[in-house]
PDB file of N, CA, C and O in Angstrom:
ATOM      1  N   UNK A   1      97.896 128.589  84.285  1.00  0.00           N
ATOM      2  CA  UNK A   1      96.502 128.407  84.715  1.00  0.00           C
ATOM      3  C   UNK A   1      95.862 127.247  83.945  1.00  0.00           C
ATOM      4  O   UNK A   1      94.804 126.820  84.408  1.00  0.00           O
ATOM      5  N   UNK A   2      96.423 126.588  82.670  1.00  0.00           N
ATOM      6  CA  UNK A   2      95.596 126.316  82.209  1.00  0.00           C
ATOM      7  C   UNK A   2      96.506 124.614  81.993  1.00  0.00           C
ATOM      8  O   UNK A   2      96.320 123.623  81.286  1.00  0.00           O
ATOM      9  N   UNK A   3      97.123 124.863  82.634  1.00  0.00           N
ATOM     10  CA  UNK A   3      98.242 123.563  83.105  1.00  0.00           C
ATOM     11  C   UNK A   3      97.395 122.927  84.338  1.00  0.00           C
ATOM     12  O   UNK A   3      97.134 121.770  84.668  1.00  0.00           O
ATOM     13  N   UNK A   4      97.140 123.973  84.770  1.00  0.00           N
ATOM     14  CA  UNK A   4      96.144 123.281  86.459  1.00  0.00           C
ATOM     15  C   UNK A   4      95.211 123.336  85.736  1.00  0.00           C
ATOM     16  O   UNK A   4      95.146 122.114  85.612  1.00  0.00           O
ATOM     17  N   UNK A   5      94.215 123.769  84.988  1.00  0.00           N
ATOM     18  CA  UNK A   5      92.707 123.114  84.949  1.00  0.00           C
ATOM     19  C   UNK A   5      92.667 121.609  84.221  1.00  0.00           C
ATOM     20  O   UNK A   5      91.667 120.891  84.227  1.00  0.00           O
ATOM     21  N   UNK A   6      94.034 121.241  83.546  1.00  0.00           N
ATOM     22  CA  UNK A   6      93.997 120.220  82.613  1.00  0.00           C
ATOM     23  C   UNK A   6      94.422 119.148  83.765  1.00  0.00           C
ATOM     24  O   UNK A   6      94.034 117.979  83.751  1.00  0.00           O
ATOM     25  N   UNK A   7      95.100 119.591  84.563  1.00  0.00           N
ATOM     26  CA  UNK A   7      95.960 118.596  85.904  1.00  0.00           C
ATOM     27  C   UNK A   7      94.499 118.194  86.659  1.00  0.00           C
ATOM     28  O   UNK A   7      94.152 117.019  86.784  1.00  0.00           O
ATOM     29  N   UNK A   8      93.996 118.907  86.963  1.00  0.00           N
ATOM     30  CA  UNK A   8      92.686 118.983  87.882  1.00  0.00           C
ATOM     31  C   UNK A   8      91.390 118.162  86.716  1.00  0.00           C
ATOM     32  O   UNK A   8      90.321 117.683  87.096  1.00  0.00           O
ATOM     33  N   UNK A   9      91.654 118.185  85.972  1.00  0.00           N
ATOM     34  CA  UNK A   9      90.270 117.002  84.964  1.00  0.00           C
ATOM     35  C   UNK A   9      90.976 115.687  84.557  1.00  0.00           C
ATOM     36  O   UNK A   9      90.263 114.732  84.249  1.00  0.00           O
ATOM     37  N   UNK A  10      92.407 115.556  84.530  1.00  0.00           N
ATOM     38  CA  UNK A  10      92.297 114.187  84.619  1.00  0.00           C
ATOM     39  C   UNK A  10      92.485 113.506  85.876  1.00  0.00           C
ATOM     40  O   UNK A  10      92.268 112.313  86.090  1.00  0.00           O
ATOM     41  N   UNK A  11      92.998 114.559  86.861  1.00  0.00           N
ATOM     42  CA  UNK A  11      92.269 113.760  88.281  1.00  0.00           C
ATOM     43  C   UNK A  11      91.095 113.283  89.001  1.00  0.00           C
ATOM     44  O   UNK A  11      90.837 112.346  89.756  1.00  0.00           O
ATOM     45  N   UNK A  12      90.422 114.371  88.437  1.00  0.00           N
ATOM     46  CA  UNK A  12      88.800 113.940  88.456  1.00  0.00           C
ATOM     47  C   UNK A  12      88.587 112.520  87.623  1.00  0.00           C
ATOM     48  O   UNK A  12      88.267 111.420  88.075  1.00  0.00           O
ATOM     49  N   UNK A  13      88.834 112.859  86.439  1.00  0.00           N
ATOM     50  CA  UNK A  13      88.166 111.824  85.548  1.00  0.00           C
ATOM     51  C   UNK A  13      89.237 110.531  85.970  1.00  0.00           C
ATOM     52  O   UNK A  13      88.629 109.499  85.684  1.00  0.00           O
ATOM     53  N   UNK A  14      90.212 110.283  86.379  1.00  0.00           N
ATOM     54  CA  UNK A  14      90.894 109.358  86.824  1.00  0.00           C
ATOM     55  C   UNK A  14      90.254 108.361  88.385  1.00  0.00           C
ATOM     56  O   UNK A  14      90.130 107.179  88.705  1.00  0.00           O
ATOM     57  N   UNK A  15      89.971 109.852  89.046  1.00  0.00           N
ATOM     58  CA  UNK A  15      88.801 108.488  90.589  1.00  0.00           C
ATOM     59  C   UNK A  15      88.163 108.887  89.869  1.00  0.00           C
ATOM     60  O   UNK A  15      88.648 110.004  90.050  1.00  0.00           O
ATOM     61  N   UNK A  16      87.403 109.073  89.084  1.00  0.00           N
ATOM     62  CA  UNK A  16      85.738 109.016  88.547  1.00  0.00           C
ATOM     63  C   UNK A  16      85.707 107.434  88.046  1.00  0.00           C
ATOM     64  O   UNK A  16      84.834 106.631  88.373  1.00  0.00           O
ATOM     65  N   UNK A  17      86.740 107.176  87.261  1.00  0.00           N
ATOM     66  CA  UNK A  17      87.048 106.093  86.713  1.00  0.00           C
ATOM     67  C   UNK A  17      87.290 104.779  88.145  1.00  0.00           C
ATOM     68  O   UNK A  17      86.534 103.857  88.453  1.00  0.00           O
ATOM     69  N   UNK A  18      88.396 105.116  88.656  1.00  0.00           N
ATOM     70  CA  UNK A  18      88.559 103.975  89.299  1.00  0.00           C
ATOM     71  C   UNK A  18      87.112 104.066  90.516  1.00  0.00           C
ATOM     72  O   UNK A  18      86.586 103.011  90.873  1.00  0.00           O
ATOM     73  N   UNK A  19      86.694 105.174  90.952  1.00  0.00           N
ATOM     74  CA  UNK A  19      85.595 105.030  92.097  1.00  0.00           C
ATOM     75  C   UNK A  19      84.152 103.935  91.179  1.00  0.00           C
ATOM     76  O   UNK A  19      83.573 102.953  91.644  1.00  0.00           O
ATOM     77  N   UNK A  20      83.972 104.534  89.936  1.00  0.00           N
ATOM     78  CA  UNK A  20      82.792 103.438  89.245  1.00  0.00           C
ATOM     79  C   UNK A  20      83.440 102.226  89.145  1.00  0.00           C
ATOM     80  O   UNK A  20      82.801 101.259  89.559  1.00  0.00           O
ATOM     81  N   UNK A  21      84.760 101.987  88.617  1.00  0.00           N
ATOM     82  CA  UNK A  21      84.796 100.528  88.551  1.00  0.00           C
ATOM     83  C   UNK A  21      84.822  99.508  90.039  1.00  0.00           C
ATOM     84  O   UNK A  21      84.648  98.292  90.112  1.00  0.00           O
ATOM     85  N   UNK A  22      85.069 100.368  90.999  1.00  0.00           N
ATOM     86  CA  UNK A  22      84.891  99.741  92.645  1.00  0.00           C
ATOM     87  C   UNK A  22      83.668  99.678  93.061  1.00  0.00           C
ATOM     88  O   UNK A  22      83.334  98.902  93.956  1.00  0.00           O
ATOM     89  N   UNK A  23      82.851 100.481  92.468  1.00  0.00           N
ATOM     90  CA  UNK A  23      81.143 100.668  92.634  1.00  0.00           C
ATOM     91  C   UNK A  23      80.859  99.365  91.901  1.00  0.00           C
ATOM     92  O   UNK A  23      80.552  98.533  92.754  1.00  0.00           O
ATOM     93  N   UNK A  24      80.827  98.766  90.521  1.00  0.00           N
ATOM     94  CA  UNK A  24      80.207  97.565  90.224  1.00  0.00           C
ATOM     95  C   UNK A  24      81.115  97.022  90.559  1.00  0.00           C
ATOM     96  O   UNK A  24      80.570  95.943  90.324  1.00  0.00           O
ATOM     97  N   UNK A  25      82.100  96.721  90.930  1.00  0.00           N
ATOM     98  CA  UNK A  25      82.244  95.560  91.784  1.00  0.00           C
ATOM     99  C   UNK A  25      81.635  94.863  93.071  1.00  0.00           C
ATOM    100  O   UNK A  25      81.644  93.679  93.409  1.00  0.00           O
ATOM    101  N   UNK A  26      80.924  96.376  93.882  1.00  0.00           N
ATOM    102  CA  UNK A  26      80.707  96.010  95.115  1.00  0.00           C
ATOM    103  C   UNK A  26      79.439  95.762  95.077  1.00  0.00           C
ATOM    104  O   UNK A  26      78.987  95.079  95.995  1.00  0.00           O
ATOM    105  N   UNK A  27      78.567  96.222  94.065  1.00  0.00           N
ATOM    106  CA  UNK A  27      77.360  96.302  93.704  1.00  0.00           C
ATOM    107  C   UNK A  27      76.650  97.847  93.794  1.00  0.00           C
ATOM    108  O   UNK A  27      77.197  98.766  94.403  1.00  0.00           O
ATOM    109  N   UNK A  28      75.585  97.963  93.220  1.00  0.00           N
ATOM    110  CA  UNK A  28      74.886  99.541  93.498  1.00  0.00           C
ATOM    111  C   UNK A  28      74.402 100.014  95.036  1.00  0.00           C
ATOM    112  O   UNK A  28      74.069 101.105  95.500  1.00  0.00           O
ATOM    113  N   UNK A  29      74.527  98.636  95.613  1.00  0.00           N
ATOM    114  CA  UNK A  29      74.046  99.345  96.875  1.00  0.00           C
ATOM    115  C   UNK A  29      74.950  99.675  97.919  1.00  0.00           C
ATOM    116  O   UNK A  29      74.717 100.612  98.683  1.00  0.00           O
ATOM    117  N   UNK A  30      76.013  98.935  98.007  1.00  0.00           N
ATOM    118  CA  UNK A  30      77.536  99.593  98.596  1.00  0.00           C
ATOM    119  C   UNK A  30      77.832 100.918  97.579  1.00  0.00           C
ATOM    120  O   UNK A  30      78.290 101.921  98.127  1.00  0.00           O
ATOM    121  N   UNK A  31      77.615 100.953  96.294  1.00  0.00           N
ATOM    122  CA  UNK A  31      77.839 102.013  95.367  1.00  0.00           C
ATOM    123  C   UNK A  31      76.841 103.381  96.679  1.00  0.00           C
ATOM    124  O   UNK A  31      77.466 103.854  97.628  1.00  0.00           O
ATOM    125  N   UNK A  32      75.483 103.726  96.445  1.00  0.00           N
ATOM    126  CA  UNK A  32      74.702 104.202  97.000  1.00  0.00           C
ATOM    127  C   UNK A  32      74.967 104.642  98.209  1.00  0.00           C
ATOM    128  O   UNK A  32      74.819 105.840  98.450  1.00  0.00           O
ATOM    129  N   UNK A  33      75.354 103.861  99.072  1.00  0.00           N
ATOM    130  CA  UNK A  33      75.359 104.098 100.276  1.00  0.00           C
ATOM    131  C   UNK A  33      77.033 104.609 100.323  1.00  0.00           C
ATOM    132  O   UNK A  33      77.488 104.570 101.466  1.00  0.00           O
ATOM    133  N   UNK A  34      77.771 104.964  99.520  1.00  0.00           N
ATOM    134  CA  UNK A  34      78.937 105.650  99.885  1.00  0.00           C
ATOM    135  C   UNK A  34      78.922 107.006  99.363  1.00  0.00           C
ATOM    136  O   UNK A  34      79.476 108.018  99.793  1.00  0.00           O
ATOM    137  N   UNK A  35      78.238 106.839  98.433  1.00  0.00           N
ATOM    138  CA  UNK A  35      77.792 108.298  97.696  1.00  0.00           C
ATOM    139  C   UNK A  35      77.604 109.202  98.551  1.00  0.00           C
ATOM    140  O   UNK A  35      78.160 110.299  98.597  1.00  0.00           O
ATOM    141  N   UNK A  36      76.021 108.341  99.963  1.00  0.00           N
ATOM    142  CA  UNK A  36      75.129 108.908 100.723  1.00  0.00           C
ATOM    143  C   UNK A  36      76.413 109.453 101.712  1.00  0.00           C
ATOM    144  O   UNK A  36      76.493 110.633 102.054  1.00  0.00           O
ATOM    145  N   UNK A  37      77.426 108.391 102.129  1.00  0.00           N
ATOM    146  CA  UNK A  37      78.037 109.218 103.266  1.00  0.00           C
ATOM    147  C   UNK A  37      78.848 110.295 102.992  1.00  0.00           C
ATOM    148  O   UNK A  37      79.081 111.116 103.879  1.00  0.00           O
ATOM    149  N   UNK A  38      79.501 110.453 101.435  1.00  0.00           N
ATOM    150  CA  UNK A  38      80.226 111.520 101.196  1.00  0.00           C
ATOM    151  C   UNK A  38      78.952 112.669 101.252  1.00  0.00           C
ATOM    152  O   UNK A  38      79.190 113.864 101.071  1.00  0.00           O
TER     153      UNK A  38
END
Protein backbone atom coordinates (compact mmCIF):
# COMPACT_ATOMS: atom_id res chain seq x y z
CA UNK A 1 0.00 0.00 0.00
CA UNK A 2 2.47 2.20 0.72
CA UNK A 3 4.60 1.36 -2.47
CA UNK A 4 1.46 2.83 -4.39
CA UNK A 5 1.00 5.98 -2.39
CA UNK A 6 4.82 6.76 -2.97
CA UNK A 7 4.34 5.57 -6.93
CA UNK A 8 1.24 7.84 -7.10
CA UNK A 9 3.24 11.29 -5.56
CA UNK A 10 5.98 11.16 -7.72
CA UNK A 11 3.66 10.94 -10.58
CA UNK A 12 1.83 13.72 -9.55
CA UNK A 13 4.72 15.76 -8.64
CA UNK A 14 6.47 14.64 -11.94
CA UNK A 15 3.37 16.37 -14.53
CA UNK A 16 3.07 18.90 -11.82
CA UNK A 17 6.57 19.62 -12.78
CA UNK A 18 6.64 19.17 -16.42
CA UNK A 19 2.75 20.71 -16.84
CA UNK A 20 4.31 24.27 -14.98
CA UNK A 21 7.32 24.25 -16.95
CA UNK A 22 4.96 24.07 -20.38
CA UNK A 23 2.72 26.70 -18.65
CA UNK A 24 5.68 29.45 -18.64
CA UNK A 25 6.64 28.63 -21.64
CA UNK A 26 3.38 29.24 -23.25
CA UNK A 27 2.64 32.06 -21.05
CA UNK A 28 -0.15 32.41 -18.10
CA UNK A 29 -2.77 32.78 -20.36
CA UNK A 30 -2.48 29.52 -22.48
CA UNK A 31 -1.44 28.38 -18.74
CA UNK A 32 -5.24 29.60 -17.56
CA UNK A 33 -7.15 28.69 -20.14
CA UNK A 34 -6.08 24.93 -19.96
CA UNK A 35 -6.55 24.74 -16.37
CA UNK A 36 -10.22 26.24 -17.33
CA UNK A 37 -10.81 23.33 -19.81
CA UNK A 38 -9.63 20.53 -17.54
Amino acid sequence: MLAVISIMLVLMTVTFGVFRTFAERTGPDAALARIQAV
